[in-house]
N, C-alpha and C positions, 0 to 999 in steps of 0.2 A: 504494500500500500504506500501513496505518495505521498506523505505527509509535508511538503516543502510547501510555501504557499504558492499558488500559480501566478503566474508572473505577464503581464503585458507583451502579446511577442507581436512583434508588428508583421502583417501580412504582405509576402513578397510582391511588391507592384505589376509582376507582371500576373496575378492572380486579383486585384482588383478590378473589377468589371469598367467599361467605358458607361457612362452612365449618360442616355440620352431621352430629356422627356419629353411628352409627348401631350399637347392638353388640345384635344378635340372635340367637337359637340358630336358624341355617338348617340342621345339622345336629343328629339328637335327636328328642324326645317330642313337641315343637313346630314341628317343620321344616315342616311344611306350613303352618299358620296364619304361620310369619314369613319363609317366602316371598311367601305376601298379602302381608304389611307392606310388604316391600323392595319392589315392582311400588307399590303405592300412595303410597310413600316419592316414588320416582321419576316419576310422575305428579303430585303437588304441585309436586316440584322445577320438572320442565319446565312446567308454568304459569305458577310467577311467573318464571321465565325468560323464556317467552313474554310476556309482560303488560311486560317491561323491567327484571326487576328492583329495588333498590332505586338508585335515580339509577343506572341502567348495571351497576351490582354483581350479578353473574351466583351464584346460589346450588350447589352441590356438594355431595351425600350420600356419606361416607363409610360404606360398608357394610360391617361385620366379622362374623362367624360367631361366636359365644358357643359351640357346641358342648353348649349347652346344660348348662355346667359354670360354676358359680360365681367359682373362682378363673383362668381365663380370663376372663370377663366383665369382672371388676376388673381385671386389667392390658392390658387392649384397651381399658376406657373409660380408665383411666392413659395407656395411649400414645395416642391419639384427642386429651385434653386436651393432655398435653405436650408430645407427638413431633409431631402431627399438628397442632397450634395449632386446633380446632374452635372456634367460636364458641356453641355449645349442642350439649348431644343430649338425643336422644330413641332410647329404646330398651330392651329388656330386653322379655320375654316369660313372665315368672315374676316371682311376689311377692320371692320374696327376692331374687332379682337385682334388681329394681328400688327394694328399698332398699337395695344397698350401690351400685349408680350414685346413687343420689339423696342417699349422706353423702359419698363420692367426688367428684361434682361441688359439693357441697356447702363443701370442703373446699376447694378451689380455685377460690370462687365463679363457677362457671359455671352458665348455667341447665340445665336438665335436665326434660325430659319424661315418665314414665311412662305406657306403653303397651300394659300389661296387666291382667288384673283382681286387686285385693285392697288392700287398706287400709293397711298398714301401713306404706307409702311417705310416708303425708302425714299415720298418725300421731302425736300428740302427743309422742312419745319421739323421734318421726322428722322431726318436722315442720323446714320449713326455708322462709327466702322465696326461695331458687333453685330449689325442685322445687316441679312441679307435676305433678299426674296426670289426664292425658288417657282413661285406658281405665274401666270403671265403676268403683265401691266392691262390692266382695264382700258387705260385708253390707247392705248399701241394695239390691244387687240381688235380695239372698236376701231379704230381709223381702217384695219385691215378689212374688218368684215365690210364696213362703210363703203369701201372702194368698189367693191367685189357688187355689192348689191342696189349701190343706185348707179353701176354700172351696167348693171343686167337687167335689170326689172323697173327701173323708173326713179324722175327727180321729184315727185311728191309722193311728200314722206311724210306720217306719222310715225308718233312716236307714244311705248308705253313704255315707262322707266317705276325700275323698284325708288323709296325714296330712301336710299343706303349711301354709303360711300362709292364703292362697286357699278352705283345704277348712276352716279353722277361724272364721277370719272369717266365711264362710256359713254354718256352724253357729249362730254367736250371733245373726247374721238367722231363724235358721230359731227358735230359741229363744225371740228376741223379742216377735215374733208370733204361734209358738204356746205359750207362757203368758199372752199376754194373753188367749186367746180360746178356752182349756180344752181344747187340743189335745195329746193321750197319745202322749209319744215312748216308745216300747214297745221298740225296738232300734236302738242304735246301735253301724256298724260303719266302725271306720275301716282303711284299708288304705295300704299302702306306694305313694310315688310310684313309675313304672316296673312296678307289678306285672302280671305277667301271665294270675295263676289268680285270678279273682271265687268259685269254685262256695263253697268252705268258708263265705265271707262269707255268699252266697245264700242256702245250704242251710239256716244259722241265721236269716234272716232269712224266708223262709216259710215255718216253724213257729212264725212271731206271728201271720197272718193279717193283716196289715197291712191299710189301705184303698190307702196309697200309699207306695211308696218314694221318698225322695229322695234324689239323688247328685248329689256334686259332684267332678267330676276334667273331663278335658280331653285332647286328642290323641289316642296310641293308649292313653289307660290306658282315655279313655270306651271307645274302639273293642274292647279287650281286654275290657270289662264287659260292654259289650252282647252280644257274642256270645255268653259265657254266660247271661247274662238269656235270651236268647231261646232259646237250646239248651234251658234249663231249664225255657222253657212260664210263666216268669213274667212274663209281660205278662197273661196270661189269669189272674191271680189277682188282681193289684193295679193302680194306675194308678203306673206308670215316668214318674217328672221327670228330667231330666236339663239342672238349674238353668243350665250355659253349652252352648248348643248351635253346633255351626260348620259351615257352610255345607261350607266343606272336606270335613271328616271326614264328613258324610252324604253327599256327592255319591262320596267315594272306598266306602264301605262297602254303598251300595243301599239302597234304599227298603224291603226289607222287615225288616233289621234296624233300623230308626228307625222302621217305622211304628205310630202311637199316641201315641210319645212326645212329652210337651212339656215346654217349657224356656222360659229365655228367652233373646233375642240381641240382643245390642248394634247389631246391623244388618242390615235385612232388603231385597233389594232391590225388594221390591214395597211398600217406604216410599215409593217415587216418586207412590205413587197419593194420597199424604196431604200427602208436603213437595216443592216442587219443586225445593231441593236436592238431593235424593236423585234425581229423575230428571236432574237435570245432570250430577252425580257417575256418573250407572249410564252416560249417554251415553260420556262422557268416557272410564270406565275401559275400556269395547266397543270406540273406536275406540282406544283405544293398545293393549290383549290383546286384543281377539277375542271371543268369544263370553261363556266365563263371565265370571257377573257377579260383581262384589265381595262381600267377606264382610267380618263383625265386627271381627276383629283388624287387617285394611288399612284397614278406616275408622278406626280408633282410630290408627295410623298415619300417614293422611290427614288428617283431623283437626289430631293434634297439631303435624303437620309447620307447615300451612296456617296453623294459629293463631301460630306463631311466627314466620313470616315476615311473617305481616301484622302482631305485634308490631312487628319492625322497622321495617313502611312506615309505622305510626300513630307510632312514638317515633321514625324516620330514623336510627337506630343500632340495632348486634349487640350494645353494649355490656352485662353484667348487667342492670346496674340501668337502663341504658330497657326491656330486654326486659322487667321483672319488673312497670315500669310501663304496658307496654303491653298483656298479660297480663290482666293487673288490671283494664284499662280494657277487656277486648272483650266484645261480645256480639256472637256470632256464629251462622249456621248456615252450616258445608261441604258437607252432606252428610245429615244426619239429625235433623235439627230444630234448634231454639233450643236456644244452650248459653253458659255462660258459666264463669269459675273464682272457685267463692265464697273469699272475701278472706284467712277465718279458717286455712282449710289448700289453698288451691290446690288443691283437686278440682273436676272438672268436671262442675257440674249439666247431667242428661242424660236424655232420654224413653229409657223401657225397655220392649223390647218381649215379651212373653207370646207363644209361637207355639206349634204344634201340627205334630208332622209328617207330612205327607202320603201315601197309599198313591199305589202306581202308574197306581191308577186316578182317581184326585183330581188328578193334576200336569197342565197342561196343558202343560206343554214340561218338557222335563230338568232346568230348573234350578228350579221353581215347587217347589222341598221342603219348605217350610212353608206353613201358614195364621197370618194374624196374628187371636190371639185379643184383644189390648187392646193398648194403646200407655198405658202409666201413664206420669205425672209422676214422674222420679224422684225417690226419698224421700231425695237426696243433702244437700237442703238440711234436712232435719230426722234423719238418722241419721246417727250417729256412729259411730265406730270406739273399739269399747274394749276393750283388751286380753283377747288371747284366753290369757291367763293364769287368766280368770275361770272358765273353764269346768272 
């Protein structure tokens, strides 16, 4: 028997875990796209686990539930940093969540990833060298879809915008683009996040005789539009954009309330026929779930994860500041082409794809829900974010 007292024996560093948290709304208006994240989360992880780690240094996602509520969010990334000792996260599923994690981790210089779409994160007011944003720019995406679809379908334009950060920054993309090039915004209607009734919004907006509407929301708010859109017979008047579109929420809702509509998405998985990242990545994700294949928001989650651990193995430390230098220093493709984070605000320059949604009779399997109509270069590296105060 050991009768000695036991003694404090400090644990060898390369057997401390990389500790990376994770605060997403898996309950809420987003629960279904940040459960993609958290599966895609976890497939980064076990790769570089597999692969060995950093020198033996086994990596751990801490996954917390946002609830899809703000001030949850902030004291879940608070306890993640303090309670939890995390060495970065990456997280949030909403603009404004992801800039109060991104002055939050900012504040207690850790790094920090954003992994959803809108600007205001790695704005100038916001800007910070521990955040960086992994998921598009809102209005670099909207200037792209902009171009695409009052180049196709017509210069009177409505417009129905979520009233978010997200739905405003795509506004000034959509503005940008159409005053450069004499395009008539005839109606714009913005509506509450969460809402559930579209018809009043609608019912104003086809008595303009639009060419096209465009809209910007997400989860069940798109789910809750479309259905009146299409109750109302308005797809048969105008050409319906619906600027983020998600794999998720089409495959939950059926091909014929999506069918016609296009948008664009951060990731498509018949990107494999173009990058052969993306056919590694769709392998990959098949054998750890199963059949469906990945969507936008778990790439953006994939992605950011992957690029931060390979921080680590290019700089050999979690510390801030190698991660922020190793960051800095990557070009990389995960998953869906060349990307990198331009210097000035850590956003990640990224191809954007233009798609179109498929009928029932167009899909050749269940998941084939889009057509990719272009794959643009995205305009990240020449659009900027400017306060949607302007508007």
């Amino acid at each position: 028997m050991d009768l000695l007292p036991k003694q404090n024996v400090p644990i060898p560093k390369n057997m401390v875990p990389i500790k990376i948290g994770v605060p997403i709304p898996l309950t809420g208006v987003y629960g279904v796209e940040a459960a993609e994240q958290a599966r895609c989360i976890e497939l980064a992880v076990e790769e570089f686990n597999f692969n060995g780690g950093l020198a033996g240094r086994k990596a751990q996602a801490l996954i917390r539930d946002t609830q899809m509520n703000s001030e949850l969010a902030e004291k879940l990334t608070i306890e993640l940093i303090e309670k939890d000792k995390v060495d970065f996260v990456a997280g949030a599923l909403s603009a404004l969540e992801m800039i109060k994690m991104g002055q939050i981790c900012s504040e207690r210089k850790i790094v920090y990833s954003g992994l959803s779409v809108g600007d205001g994160v790695v704005a100038k007011k916001n800007r910070s060298r521990y955040v960086f944003h992994e998921g598009p720019a809102a209005f670099g995406t909207a200037e792209t879809m902009a171009r695409y679809a009052f180049c196709h379908y017509g210069f009177k334009v409505a417009l129905l915008i979520v009233n978010h950060p997200f739905g405003l920054d795509s506004l000034l993309g959509f503005y940008n683009v159409g005053n450069q090039i004499g395009v008539e915004f005839i109606q714009l209607e913005m509506h509450a996040f969460g809402e559930t009734n579209y018809r009043q919004h609608l019912e104003r907006i086809l008595k303009t005789e639009a060419d096209v509407l465009m809209t910007v929301n997400f989860g069940s708010d798109q789910y809750n539009m479309l259905k009146d859109i299409n109750e109302m017979g308005i797809k048969n008047k105008m050409q319906v954009v619906c600027t983020y579109l998600s794999i998720p929420q089409r495959l939950k809702a059926g091909s014929e309330m999506f069918e016609s509509i296009v948008g664009t998405s951060g990731y498509y998985w018949r990107l494999q026929e173009y990058f052969a990242s993306a056919k590694k990545f769709n392998q990959a994700f098949h054998t750890k779930y199963g059949e469906t294949p990945p969507a936008a928001h778990g790439t953006y989650a994939y992605c950011a994860v992957k690029a931060l651990l390979e921080a680590a193995l290019v700089s050999g430390a979690v510390d801030s500041e190698s991660l922020i230098w190793g960051l800095e220093s990557l070009r990389f493709d995960f998953a869906r082409g060349p990307q990198f984070y331009r210097h000035l605000n850590h956003q990640a320059v990224q191809p954007v794809i233009v798609v179109k949604c498929n009928s029932e009779s167009e899909m050749e399997n269940p998941y084939d829900v889009f057509k990719i109509l272009e794959i643009s270069e995205f305009t990240g590296a020449r659009a900027f974010h400017i306060s949607s105060d302007k508007i």
